[in-house]
C-alpha positions in Angstrom: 0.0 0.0 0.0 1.3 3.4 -0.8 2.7 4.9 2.5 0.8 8.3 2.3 -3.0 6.2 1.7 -1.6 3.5 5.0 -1.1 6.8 6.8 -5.0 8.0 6.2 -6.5 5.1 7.0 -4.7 4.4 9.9 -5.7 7.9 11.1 -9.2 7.0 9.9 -9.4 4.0 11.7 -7.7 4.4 15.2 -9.5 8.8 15.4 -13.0 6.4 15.0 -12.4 4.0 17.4 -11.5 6.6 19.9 -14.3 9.0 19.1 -17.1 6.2 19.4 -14.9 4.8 22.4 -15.5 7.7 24.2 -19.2 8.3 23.4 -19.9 4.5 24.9 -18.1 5.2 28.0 -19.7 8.2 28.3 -23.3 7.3 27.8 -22.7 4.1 29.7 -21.1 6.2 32.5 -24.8 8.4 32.2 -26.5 5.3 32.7 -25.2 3.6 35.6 -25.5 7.8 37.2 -29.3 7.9 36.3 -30.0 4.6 37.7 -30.2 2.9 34.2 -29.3 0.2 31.9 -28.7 0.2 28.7 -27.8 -2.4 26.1 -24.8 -1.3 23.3 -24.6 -2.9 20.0 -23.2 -2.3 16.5 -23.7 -3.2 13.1 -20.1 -3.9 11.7 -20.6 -5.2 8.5 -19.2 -9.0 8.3 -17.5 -8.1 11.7 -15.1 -6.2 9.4 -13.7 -9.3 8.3 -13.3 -7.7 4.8 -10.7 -5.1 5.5 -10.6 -3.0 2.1 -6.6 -2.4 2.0 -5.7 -3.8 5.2 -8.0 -1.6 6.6 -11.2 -1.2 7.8 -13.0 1.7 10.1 -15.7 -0.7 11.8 -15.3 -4.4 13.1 -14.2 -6.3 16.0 -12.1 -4.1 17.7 -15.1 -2.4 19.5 -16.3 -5.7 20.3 -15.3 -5.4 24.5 -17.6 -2.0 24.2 -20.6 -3.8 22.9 -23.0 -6.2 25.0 -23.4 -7.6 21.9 -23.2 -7.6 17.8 -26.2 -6.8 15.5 -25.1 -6.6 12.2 -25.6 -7.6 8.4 -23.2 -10.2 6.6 -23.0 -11.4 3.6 -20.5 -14.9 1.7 -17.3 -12.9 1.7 -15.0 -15.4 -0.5 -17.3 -14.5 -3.5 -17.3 -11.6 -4.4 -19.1 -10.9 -7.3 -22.0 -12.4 -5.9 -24.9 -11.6 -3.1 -26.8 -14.4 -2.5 -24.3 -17.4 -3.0 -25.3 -20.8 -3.5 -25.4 -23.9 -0.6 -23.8 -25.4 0.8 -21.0 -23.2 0.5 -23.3 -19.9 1.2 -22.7 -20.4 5.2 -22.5 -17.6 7.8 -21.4 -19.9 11.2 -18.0 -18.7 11.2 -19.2 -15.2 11.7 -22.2 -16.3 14.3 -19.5 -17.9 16.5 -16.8 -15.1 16.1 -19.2 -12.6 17.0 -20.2 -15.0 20.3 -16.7 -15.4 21.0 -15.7 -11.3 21.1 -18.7 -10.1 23.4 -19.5 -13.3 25.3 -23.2 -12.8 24.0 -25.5 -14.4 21.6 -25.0 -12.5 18.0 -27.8 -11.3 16.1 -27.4 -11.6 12.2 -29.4 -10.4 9.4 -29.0 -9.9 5.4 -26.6 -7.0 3.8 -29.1 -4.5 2.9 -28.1 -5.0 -1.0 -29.2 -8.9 -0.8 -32.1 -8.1 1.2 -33.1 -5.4 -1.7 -32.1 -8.6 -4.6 -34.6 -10.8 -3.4 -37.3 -8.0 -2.3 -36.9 -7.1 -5.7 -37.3 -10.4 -7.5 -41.3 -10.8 -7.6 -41.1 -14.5 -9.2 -38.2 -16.2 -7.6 -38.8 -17.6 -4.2 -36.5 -17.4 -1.1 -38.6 -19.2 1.8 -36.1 -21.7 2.2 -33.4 -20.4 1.4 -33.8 -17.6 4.4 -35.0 -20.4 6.3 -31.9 -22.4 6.3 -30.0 -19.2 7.3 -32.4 -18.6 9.9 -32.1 -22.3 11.2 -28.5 -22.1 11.7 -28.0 -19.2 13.3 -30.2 -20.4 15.9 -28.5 -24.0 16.2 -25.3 -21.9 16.2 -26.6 -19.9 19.3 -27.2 -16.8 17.8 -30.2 -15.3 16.1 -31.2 -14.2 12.7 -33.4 -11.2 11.9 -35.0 -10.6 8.8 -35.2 -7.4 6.7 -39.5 -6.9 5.9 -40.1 -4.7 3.5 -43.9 -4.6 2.7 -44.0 -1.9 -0.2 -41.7 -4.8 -2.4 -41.3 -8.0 -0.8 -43.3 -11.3 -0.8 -44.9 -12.4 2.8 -44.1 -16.2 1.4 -40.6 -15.3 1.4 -40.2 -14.7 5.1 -42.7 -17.6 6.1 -40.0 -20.1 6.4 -38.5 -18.2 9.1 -41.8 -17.9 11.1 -42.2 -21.3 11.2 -38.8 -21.2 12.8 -39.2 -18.3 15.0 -42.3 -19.9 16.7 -40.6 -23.3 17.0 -37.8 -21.0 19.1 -40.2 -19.6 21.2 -42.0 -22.6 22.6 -38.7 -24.6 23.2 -36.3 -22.0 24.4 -34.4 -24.9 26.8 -33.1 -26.3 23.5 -31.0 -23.2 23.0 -28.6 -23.7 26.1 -26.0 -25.5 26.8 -22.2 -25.9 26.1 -20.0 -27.3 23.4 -18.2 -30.6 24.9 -15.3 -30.9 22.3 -11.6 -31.2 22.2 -11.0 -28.5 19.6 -10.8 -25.1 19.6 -9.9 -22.1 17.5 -7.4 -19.3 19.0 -8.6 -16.1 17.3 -5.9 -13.7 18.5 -7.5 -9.8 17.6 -4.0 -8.0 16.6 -2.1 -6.8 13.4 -2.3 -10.5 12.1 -5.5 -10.4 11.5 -6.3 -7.4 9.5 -5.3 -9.8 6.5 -5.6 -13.0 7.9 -9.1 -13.3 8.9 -10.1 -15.1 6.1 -8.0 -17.8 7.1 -10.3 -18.3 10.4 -13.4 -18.1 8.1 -12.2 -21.0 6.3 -11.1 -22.9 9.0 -14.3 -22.6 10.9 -16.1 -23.4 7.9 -14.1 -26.2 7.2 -14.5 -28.2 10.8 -18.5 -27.7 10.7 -18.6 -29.0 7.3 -16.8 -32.0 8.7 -19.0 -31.8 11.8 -16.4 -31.4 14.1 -17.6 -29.5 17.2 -15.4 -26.6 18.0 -15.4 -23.4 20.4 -13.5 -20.0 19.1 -11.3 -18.6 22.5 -11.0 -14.7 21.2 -8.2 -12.3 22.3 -7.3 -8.8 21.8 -3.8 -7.0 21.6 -3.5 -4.6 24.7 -4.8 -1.7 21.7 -7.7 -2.1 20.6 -9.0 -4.8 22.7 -7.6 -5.9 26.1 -5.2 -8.8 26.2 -6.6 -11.4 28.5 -5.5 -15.1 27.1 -4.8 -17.2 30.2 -3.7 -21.2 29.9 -7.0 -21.9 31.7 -8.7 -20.8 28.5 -6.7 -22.9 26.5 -6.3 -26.4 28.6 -9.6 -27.5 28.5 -8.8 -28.4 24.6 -6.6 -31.1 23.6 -5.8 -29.4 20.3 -6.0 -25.5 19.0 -5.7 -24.2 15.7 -4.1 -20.7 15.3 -5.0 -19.1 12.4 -2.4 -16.2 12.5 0.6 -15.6 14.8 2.0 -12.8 13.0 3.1 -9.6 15.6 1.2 -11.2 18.5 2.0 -10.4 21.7 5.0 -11.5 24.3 2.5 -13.2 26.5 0.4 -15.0 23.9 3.3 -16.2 22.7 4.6 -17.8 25.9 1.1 -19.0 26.6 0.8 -20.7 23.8 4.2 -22.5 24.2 3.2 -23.2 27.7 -0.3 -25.0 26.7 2.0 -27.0 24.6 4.8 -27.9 26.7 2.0 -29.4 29.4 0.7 -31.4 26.6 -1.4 -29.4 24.4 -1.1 -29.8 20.4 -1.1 -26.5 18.4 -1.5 -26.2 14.5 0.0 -23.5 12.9 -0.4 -21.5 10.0 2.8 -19.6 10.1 5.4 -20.9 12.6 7.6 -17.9 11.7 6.0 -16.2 13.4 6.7 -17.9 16.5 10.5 -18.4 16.3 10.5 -21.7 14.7 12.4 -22.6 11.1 10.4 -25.5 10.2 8.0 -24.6 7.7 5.9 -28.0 8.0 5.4 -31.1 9.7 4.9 -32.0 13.5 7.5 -30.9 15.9 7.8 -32.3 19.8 8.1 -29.4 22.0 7.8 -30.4 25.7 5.5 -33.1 26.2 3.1 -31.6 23.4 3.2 -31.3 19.6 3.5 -28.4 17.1 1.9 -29.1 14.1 3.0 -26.7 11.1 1.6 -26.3 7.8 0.5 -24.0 5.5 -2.5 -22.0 5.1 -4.0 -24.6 3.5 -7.8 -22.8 5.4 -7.5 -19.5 3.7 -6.8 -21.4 0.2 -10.5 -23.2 1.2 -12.2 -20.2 2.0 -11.6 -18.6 -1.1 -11.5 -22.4 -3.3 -14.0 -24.4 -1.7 -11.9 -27.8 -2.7 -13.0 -30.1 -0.9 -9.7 -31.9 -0.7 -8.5 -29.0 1.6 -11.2 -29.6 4.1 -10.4 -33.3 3.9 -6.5 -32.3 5.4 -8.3 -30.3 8.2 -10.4 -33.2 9.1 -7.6 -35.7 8.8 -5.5 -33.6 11.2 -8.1 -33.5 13.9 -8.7 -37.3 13.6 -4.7 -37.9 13.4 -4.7 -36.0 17.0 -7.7 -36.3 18.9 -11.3 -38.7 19.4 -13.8 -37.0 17.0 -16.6 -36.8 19.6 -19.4 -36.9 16.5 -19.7 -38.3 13.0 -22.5 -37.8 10.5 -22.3 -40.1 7.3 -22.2 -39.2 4.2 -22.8 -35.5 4.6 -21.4 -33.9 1.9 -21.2 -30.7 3.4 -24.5 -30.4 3.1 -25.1 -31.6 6.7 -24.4 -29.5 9.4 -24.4 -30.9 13.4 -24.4 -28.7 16.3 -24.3 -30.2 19.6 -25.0 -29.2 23.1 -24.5 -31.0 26.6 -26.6 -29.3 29.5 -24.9 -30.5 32.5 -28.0 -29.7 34.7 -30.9 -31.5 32.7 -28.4 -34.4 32.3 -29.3 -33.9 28.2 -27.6 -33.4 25.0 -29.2 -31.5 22.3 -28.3 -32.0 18.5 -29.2 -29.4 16.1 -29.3 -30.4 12.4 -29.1 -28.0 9.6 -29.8 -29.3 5.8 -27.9 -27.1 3.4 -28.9 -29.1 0.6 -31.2 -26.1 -1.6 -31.4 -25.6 -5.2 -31.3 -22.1 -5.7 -33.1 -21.2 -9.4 -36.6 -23.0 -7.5 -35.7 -22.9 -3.8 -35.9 -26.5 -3.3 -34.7 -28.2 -0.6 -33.6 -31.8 -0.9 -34.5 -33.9 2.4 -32.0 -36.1 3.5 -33.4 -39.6 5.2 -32.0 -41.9 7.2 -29.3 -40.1 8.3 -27.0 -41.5 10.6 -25.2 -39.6 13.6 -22.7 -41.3 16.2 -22.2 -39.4 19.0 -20.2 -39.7 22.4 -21.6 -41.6 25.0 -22.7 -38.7 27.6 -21.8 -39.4 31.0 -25.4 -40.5 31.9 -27.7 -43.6 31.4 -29.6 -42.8 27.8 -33.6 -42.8 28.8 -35.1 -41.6 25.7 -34.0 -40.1 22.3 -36.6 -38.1 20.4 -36.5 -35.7 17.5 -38.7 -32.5 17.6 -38.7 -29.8 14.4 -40.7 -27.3 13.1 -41.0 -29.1 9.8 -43.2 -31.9 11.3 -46.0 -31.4 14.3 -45.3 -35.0 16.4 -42.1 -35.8 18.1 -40.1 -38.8 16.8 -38.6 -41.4 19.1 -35.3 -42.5 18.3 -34.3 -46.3 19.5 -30.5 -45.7 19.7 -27.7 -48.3 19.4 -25.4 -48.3 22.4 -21.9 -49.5 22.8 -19.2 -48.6 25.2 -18.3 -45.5 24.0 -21.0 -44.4 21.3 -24.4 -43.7 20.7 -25.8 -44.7 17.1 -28.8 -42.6 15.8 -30.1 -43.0 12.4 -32.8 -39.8 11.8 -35.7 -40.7 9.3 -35.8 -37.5 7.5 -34.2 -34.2 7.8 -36.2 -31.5 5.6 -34.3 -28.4 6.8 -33.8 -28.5 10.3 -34.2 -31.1 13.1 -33.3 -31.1 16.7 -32.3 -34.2 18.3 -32.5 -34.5 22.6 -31.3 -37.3 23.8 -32.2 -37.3 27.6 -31.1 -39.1 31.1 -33.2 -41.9 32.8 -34.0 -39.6 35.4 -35.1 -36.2 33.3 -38.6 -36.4 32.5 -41.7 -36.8 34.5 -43.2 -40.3 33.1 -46.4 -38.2 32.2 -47.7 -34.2 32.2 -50.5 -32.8 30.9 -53.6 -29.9 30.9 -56.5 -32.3 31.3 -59.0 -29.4 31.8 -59.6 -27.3 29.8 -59.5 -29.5 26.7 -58.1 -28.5 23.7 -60.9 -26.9 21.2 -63.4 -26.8 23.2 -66.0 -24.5 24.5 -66.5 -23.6 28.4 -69.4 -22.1 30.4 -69.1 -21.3 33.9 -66.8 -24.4 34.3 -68.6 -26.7 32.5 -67.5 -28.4 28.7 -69.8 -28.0 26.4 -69.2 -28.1 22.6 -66.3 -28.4 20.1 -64.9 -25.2 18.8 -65.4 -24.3 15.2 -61.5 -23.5 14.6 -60.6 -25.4 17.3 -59.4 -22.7 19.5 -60.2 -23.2 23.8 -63.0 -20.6 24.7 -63.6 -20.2 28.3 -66.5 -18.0 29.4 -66.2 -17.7 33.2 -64.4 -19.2 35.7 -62.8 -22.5 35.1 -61.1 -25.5 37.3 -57.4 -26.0 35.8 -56.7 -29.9 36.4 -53.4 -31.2 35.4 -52.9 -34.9 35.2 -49.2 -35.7 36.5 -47.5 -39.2 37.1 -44.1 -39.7 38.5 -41.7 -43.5 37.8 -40.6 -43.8 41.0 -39.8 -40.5 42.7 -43.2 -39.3 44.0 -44.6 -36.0 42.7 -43.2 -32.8 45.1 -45.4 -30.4 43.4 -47.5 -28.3 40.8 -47.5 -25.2 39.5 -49.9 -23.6 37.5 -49.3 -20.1 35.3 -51.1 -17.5 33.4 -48.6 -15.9 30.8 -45.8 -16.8 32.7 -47.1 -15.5 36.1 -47.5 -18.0 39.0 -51.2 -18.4 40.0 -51.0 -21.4 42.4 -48.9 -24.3 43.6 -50.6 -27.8 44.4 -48.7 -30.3 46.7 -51.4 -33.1 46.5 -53.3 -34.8 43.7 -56.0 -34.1 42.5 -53.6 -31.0 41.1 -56.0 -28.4 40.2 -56.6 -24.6 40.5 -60.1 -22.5 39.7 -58.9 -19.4 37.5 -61.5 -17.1 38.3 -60.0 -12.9 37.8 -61.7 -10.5 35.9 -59.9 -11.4 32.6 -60.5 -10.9 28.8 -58.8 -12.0 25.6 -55.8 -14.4 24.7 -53.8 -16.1 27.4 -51.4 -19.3 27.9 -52.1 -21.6 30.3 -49.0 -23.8 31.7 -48.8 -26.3 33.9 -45.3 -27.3 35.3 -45.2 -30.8 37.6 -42.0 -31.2 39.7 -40.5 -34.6 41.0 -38.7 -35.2 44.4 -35.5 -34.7 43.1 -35.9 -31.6 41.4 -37.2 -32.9 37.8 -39.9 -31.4 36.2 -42.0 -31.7 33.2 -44.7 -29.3 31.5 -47.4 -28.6 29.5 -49.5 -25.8 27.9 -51.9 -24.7 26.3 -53.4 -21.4 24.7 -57.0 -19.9 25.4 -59.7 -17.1 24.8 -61.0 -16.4 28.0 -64.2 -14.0 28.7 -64.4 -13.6 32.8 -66.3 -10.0 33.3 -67.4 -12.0 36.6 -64.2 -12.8 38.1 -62.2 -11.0 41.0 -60.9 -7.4 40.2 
């Protein structure tokens, strides 16, 4: 770059990061003063992965001043093109970078020019595409908003991600948990990766395609960001990639020669960087390995040869158990599992990339078969639940020593898989009155409803019908919208609803064991009470 234009955009880059620095601090300084809270975000286009000249004026380096990212991406590696084709079209990378900088779930949308494309285009349909989009970001714990624009859009087009939205929404404990896995990527924010980001994009892209679970373990450079790495964030993986060591820091440095001489393994993209001569190959540093090569993940980003995520996957297998396989995937099958340590459950999310574009088909996959590492609980049930299909599936798993063998009937575009412990769920919960779809007076069932909605005029008795295996029931608690309204220790388990109340509501009834387990139903209503207590 010529020396007079690095100048300028250095001074453009570093005078707004310090301007916008000091306008967070100083509203957030305001807030805390006035008694409030407020909630700071950005929209950094692609996280400012695409860094015109080296350079870019937004990104990642305001990520410790935001509580979170909200911004528009787009498939970086090609160029000349907005709305790329799957499988390749996937944003993960820049769900779980975004995670990784603020510690907080990121929310992703369309670049406005994409979003105008397909509002433009009258006759080509984009339900499923945006759906699959929508689907991972979730799966990827993050969310996905969608651009609406009424005056030249199609409703269809966003119906896809409804579907998905409302599937969200009435199974938000599917969206917890943490990543068990022995991998992990080191994304260290400093002069290396101005250029070099591309390099994590590919890499991340490359282990989900060969659905190997993996966390990112972010990092800034004492400028921009504050540098923080300890060896207690790397230790708890048996092997990190490093996309770029180039002008890191003294301490990362050492820490990362540290982690390996305990026994770590560390690939490396440019060992350079790091003091070493050897350009490739594996060398024994302590009681841990160095593994050098070259940056065979940026040459996939921007190629998409297959071949090149084949050596990525071979060098995780050569160097660590690979604690879940999908067959035949093709890239075109995306896992995403979760452990929840408290429920004693995993969660699977599957994501179908298979899509033709020109109709906005999607191809279902069936009988797809996962293996998955044995949790560290007896198996009790394994179930699928989507928003592609109303009834659950049950899974009969195949279980050896150290595996669990699932084989999934059909994936359209996106399944979830929970796989649950002998003790989790009460053997039986549910709203027994009022019944679904039909019509109440003063308490009493008459007729079924026309549409098949629950009318209630009047009070009515709540029952719930609850069985326990073995434990004994400890209690049930009954709620209107998410408010507590009663709690019943002995059965019958019932509660008369009778306050002055009008319109739409949720009923829920939530059934507790004696050792903390609990189970639920619900159920939604129209309710007309004008006799009930004020």
């Amino acid at each position: 770059m010529d020396p007079l234009n690095r100048e300028y955009f250095t001074f453009l880059e570093v005078g707004n990061f310090q301007a916008k620095k000091r306008l967070i601090q100083e509203l957030k300084k305001y807030a805390k003063k006035t008694g409030r809270e407020i909630a700071v975000s950005a929209n950094s286009y692609a996280l400012g992965t695409p860094r015109g000249g080296g350079y870019w004026s937004k990104g990642l380096q305001f990520a410790e001043l935001l509580d979170f990212f909200t911004f528009e991406t787009r498939y970086t590696a090609v160029e000349d093109t907005n709305l790329v084709d799957f499988p390749r079209n996937k944003w993960l990378a820049w769900e779980k970078l975004a995670n990784a900088a603020t510690g907080a779930p990121a929310v992703i949308l369309l670049d406005a020019t994409s979003a105008a494309e397909i509002a433009s285009e009258i006759l080509h349909p984009y339900k499923n595409y945006l759906a699959i989009l929508c689907a991972e970001a979730y799966a990827n714990r993050g969310a996905f908003v969608n651009w609406y624009m009424r005056v030249w859009g199609k409703d269809s087009d966003w119906k896809g991600c409804t579907e998905i939205y409302s599937f969200v929404l009435k199974h938000p404990q599917l969206y917890k948990g943490m990543i068990n896995t022995p991998v992990a990527i080191l994304y260290l924010y400093g002069e290396g990766m101005r250029n070099k980001s591309d390099s994590y994009l590919g890499l991340a892209q490359a282990l989900a395609e060969s659905n190997i679970p993996f966390e990112v373990v972010f990092d800034g450079d004492g400028f921009y960001i504050n540098e923080s790495l300890t060896l207690e964030k790397l230790t708890p993986y048996d092997l990190i990639f490093i996309p770029s060591v180039l002008n890191i820091t003294e301490n990362q440095e050492n820490l990362i020669k540290e982690y390996v001489n305990l026994g770590g393994k560390a690939v490396v993209f440019d060992p350079q960087a790091l003091g070493f001569e050897q350009d490739e190959g594996e060398l024994h540093f302590g009681k841990g390995i160095f593994i050098f090569t070259h940056d065979i993940a940026n040459e996939y980003f921007h190629t998409y040869n297959d071949e090149l995520r084949q050596r990525i996957y071979e060098t995780v297998e050569d160097n660590v158990p690979i604690p879940l396989y999908v067959e035949k995937m093709d890239r075109k099958i995306v896992a995403y599992p979760y452990y929840q340590p408290d429920e004693k459950r995993v969660v699977i999310h599957l994501v179908n990339y298979d899509h033709i574009k020109w109709n906005d088909k999607v191809v279902p996959r069936t009988n797809v078969r996962i293996r998955i590492k044995k949790p560290g609980f007896n198996l009790s049930t394994v179930y699928v639940i989507s928003p592609d299909f109303k009834e659950n599936l049950t899974i009969n798993p195949s279980i050896n020593e150290d595996y669990v063998d699932l084989i999934i009937p059909e994936l359209k575009i996106y399944d979830v898989i929970v796989i649950t412990a002998e003790t989790y769920n009460l053997s039986f919960t549910k709203l027994e009155k009022p019944k679904k779809g039909y019509l109440y007076i003063f308490d009493r069932e008459t007729v079924p409803t026309f549409f098949g909605n629950t009318i209630i005029i009047g009070e009515i008795t709540v029952e719930a019908e609850v069985h326990s295996n073995e434990t004994g029931i400890n209690k049930v608690e009954f709620y209107v919208d998410d408010v507590s309204k009663s709690i019943d220790s002995e059965a019958p388990y019932n509660w008369t609803w009778d306050e002055f109340t009008v319109g739409r509501h949720k009923i829920k009834v939530v059934a507790y064991d004696n050792r903390g387990n609990k189970a639920e139903d619900e159920m939604d209503v129209i309710i007309l009470n004008l006799w009930g207590i004020r």
